[in-house]
C-alpha atoms as one frame of an Amber mdcrd trajectory, in Angstrom:
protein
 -22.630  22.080 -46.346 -21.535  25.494 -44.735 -20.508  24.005 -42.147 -17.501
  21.874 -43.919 -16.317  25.644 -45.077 -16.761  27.303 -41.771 -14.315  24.174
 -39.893 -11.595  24.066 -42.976 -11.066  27.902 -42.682 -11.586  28.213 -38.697
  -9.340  24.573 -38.785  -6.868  26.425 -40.824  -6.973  29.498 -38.590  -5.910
  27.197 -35.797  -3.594  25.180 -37.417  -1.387  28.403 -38.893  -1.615  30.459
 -34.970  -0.689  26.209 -33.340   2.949  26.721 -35.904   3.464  30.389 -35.165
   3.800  28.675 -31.599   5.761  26.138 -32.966   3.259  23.457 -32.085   1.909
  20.657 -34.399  -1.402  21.888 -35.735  -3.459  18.505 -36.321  -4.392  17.989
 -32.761  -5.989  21.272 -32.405  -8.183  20.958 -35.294  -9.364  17.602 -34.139
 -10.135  19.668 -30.683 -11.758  21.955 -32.803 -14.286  19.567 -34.647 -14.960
  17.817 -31.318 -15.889  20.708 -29.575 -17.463  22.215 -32.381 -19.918  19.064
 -32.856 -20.386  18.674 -28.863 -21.310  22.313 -28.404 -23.903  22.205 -31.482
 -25.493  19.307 -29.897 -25.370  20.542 -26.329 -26.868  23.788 -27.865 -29.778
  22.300 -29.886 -30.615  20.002 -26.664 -30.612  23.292 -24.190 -32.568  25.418
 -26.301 -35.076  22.226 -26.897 -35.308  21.909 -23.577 -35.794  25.238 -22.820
 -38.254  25.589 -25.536 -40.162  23.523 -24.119 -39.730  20.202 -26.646 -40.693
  20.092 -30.181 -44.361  17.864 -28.894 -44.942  20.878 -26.694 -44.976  23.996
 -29.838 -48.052  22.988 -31.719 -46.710  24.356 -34.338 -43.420  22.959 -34.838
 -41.040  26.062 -34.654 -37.612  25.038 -35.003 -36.059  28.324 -34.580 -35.264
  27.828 -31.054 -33.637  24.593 -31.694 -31.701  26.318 -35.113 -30.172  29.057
 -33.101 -29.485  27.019 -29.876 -27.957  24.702 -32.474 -25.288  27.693 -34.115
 -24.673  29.113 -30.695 -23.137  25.915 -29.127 -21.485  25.661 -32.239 -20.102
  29.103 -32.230 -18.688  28.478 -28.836 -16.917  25.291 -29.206 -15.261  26.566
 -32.304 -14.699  30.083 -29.966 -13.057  28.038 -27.265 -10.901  25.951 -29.290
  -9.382  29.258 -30.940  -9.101  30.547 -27.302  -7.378  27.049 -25.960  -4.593
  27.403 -28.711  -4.271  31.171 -28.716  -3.220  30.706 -24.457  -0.853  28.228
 -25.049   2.644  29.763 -24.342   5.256  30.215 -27.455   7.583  27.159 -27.325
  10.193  29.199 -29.673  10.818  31.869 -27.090  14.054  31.510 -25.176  13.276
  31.137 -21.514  13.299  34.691 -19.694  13.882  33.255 -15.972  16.638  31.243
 -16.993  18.259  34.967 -18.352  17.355  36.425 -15.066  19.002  33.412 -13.040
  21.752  33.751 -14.769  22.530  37.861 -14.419  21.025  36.840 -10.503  23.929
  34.452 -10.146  27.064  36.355 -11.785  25.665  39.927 -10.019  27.903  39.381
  -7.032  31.126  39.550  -9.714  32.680  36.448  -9.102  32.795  34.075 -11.800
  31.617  30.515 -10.996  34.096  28.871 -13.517  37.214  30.610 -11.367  36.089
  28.425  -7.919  36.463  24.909 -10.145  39.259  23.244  -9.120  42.077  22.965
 -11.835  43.747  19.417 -12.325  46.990  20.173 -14.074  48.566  18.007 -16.527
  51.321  15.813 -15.308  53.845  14.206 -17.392  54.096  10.336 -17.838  57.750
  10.557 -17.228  57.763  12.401 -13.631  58.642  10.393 -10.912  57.322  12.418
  -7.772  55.342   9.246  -6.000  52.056  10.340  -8.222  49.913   7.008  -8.610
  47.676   7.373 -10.771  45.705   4.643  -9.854  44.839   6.067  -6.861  43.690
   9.625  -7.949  39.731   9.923  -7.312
């Protein structure tokens, strides 16, 4: 039953720092209950194994099994937060495309001045313009 609390507030931990980044939230708790549930059971199964199996203790502690249990769990949930908090912040403005930019217009001449101009010609002029034929 603790558990339910511990994923809604960790799942809404992850879910609010996924929209600071402006990224949808619901996949990232479903990363975190998946890795939450796989890292309890890949902790229960190391520490029984390293226990040496429940038939081998006589007399049935569990305690290595318990905390082997909450420490895979504790990780999963650990690396979900970690997977979400690396992720890069998709409302930023792009800082290369800044530099490119000042990189580009440093020399002083303006791009937009090297364009060549087409200038307007009347409908009316009769200086042997086709206009068919301008490509």
């Amino acid at each position: 039953m603790l558990e339910i609390f511990i994923l809604i507030s960790v799942g809404r931990a992850i879910a609010n720092k996924a929209k600071s980044k402006d990224l949808p939230g619901w996949p990232f708790v479903i990363i975190l209950i998946i890795f939450y549930i796989g890292g309890a059971i890949a902790g229960a199964s190391v520490a029984l194994v390293a226990s040496g199996g429940l038939a081998a203790n006589e007399d049935d502690n569990l305690l290595p099994l318990i905390l082997g249990y909450l420490g895979g769990a504790a990780l999963g949930a650990t690396a979900s937060y970690i997977i979400v908090a690396a992720l890069p912040d998709r409302s930023e403005p792009d800082r290369d495309a800044g530099r490119r930019r000042r990189e580009r217009d440093y020399d002083g001449d303006d791009d937009i001045d090297d364009l060549p101009v087409r200038k307007a010609r009347r409908e009316d002029a009769d200086d042997g313009y086709d206009r068919r034929r301008d490509y």
